[in-house]
Every structure is written in C-alpha cells, then in structure tokens.
C-alpha angles and dihedrals in degrees: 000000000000121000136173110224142180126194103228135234090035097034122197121162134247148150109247139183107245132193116209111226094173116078109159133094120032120335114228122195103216110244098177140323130203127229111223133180086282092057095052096043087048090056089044092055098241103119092084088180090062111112130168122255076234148327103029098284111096108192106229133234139075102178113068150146130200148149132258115248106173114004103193126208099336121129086200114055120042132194108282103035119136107229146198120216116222105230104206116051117210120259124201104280119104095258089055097053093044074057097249102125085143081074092039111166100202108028093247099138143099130244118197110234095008118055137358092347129074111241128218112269095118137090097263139350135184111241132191108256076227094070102033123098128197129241102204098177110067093182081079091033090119088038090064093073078077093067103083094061083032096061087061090067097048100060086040079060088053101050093047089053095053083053115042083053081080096088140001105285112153117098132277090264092055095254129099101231085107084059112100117208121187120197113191111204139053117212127102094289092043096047090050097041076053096051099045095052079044093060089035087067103254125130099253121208107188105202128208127167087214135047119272127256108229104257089060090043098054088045094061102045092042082063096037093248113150129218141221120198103201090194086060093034145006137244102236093053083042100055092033105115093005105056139216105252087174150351134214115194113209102167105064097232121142087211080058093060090036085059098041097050094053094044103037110099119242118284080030122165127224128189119188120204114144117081103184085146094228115173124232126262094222143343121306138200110197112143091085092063101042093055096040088055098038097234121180119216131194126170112217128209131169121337136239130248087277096061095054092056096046095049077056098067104029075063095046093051111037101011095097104039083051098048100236092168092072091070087069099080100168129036112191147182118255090232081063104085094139082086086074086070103035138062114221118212117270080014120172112133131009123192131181121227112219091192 
C-alpha cells in the first residue's frame, strides 16, 4: 500500500510501497490526514528526538481520519464508523497507566508519525479499540481531520481553568466577556486556541507581528476575533485601557514572553504552547515582573483521551456555524509530497485525502 515516509533524524520525504506486518486490532481505511509544523520539521531533519518504529523509514502523519473496515472482535466499533486515531501511546510511568501520558513522567512513550510509532499516512493501518475515538455527526466528518490540533486547545482550556479558579476572575457580573485574552500567534493551532476562548465567552485578540493573509482574516471576523498587527502597533498601546487578563503563546519566541510579562495585568494568566525554539534578540529580565504581578505560568503539551473527545464534539457542534473548513486551505493528493517543502499562497492548513 502507499505510504508517505520520512527517515528520522535527517529527514527527507517520499511515497513508498509499505507492507503491513501488524494484523491484529481494528482495521481503519485512511480517509485524510493533515500536515502540521511537526510534519514539516520531521522531513527537514530537525526533530533530532524522531526515531522509526523500526528499520530507518518512519511513516508520517499524526493527524488523521479514517473508516472502519473490519472491526474485529470489538463490541465497540462496527464496519462503517468514522475514527479518530490517538497520537501519543502510554509508557510504563503512573501518569501513563491513569491514562495521562500526556502527563508522562519518564518519556517512555510513543508518539504515531513522530517518534518510535508509525504514523497514518498510509492507506490503511490496524489500532488498538483503546486508542480510537468516534465521530458520530457526519455532517462535520471532513471537518475531524481538525481533532487532532483541536485536542491541544482543549487541554490549554483545562489548565487555564485550573488556574484562573485561584482567585475570583471572573467579572463583576459574574461572566468572563470583560476578560481580555491575547493569542500570539496565527497558524492552525493559534487560530483554533483563538476561536475556542472565543466560544468560551472571552474577548479574543489574535497577534501577529505581520499582516494577515485573507483566509486567516475572514476567519477571525467571522468569529468576532479581533486582531493586532505588532509591526503596525505595539502591545503595550494595544493593551493600554483595555488590559491584558492573559496570554497563550503559540509561537515558541523568548521576545513573545518578554513582551507578555511586561504587558499582562496583575493576577494575569499565561499559557505556553509553541516551541519553535527562537532565540531572543536581546537579554531579558523578566522574574521581577512575574512575581510582582503575580502571574501564573504552565507550559502545555499533547492532550489525553478526554480531550479528544471533547475537541469532537466541540467540532461536531460548533465546527460548521464557525466556519472551521475554512482553516483547510489545501486538499491534496498523497503522490504530492512536494507540499512538505513548499508553502502554497493564502496557506493555513493542508490535508491529504486518502480516498
């Protein structure tokens, strides 16, 4: 069968011919899968931590959606049932067997299409019922290719939940629309970390430090998501009068944080998810200010079984009336690999369909 692979650590892209050795558990058609940030590093070589499940060929792809063809001897999935795929496997550690390996204390876990796992971009692969999830709406069945990003932002939700209960936060009328939220960053994950604190009843501020191409711009207004351009103006005259009540970094940039830590109110809120590993333009001094303001920081990575289900349905309910298609900017064929090195016009997400 077809398969897209890469050969970790030195990456590189191409369509191979793959033999299935594993038959047992429930057997998925692929339907489509997506290609994020982490694909595209992976075929550059600069995930140094990738590693095949075996030989030197890794099988790409950690966001996908398929159909059930035989579903063996599960009571739970029948011929027929649209899936999502979980992306990291448990290890051995405590948080792995509560099913948290989100949360995994050793690094002793597996990851499909990144390290240790081949992914599923492929015609076909066997799963574990354990690690499948149901899409029940078809009406948003394209749209479920989108779960995978979308379980991120539901465990960001979580952990700034966690932390904004440390105090009373919420407004004066018991509601959260006076809190201001500002999401730097505009890709997929950004645009989606944006709309569901958008849905959740927050005022959203989606940062750039560059103009927006139109398909991200008629996404956000379409949501009522506003937008700050920093090469235009700054964060601190954005945020002056209005404040900053917390912050989610989804780019991964030290001059990000600086500026979030001198701009965020007190009591602020900051949520780090991007980890494009830029390196600072200068030094910074930035512990005074977040103990002064009592700002309280969390990194996020990766998400648990209840995450995907809850970006599902988050999908399945709202994915349509907030046009989340319009985030899949590309659909492509698999034979078209040359889309891992280049960056196509009004691009935000591209997905390949498998059908």
């Amino acid at each position: 069968m077809r398969a897209i692979v890469t050969f970790p650590p030195t990456g590189g892209v191409e369509m191979s011919d793959y033999r299935e050795t594993t038959t047992s558990g429930i057997k998925v058609r692929t339907l489509r899968t997506g290609i994020c940030g982490t694909d595209k590093e992976l075929v550059s070589g600069q995930l140094k931590f990738a590693r095949p499940e075996r030989g030197n060929a890794l099988i790409l792809g950690h966001e996908a959606l398929g159909v059930v063809e035989d579903s063996g001897n599960s009571e739970e999935f029948v011929e027929g049932d649209i899936v999502v795929p979980m992306v990291r496997r448990p290890g051995k550690c405590r948080m792995c067997k509560l099913g948290r390996q989100d949360y995994c204390e050793d690094g002793d876990f597996v990851e499909a299409g990144i390290r240790g796992k081949n992914g599923f971009m492929r015609d076909e692969f066997y799963e574990d019922p354990r690690f499948l999830l149901k899409v029940d709406n078809k009406e948003a069945m394209k749209l479920a290719v989108l779960t995978e990003p979308m379980k991120n932002v539901m465990k960001i939700f979580e952990i700034f939940n966690f932390l904004r209960y440390r105090i009373p936060w919420y407004c004066d009328d018991s509601t959260l629309s006076c809190k201001n939220i500002y999401v730097f960053g505009t890709g997929t994950e950004g645009l989606l970390i944006s709309l569901v604190f958008r849905m959740a009843g927050f005022s959203v501020t989606a940062v750039n430090r560059h103009p927006l191409i139109e398909s991200e711009m008629r996404f956000l207004e379409s949501n009522k998501i506003d937008f700050l351009d920093t090469s235009s103006e700054s964060i601190e005259s954005a945020v002056k009068g209005r404040g900053m009540n917390a912050a989610i970094d989804a780019v991964g940039s030290m001059d990000v944080i600086k500026e979030i830590t001198d701009n965020i109110s007190n009591n602020g809120i900051v949520i780090m998810f991007g980890t494009a590993g830029q390196l600072p333009t200068r030094t910074y001094e930035i512990i005074e200010g977040i103990v002064d303001k009592n700002i309280s920081i969390a990194g996020s990575v990766d998400g648990a079984k209840i995450h995907y289900s809850q970006a599902i349905e988050f999908i399945e309910d709202k994915g349509v009336k907030t046009n989340l298609g319009s985030i899949i900017t590309g659909v492509y064929k698999p034979e078209e690999i040359k889309i891992f090195k280049e960056k196509e016009e009004g691009e935000i997400k591209k997905v390949i369909d498998w059908t």
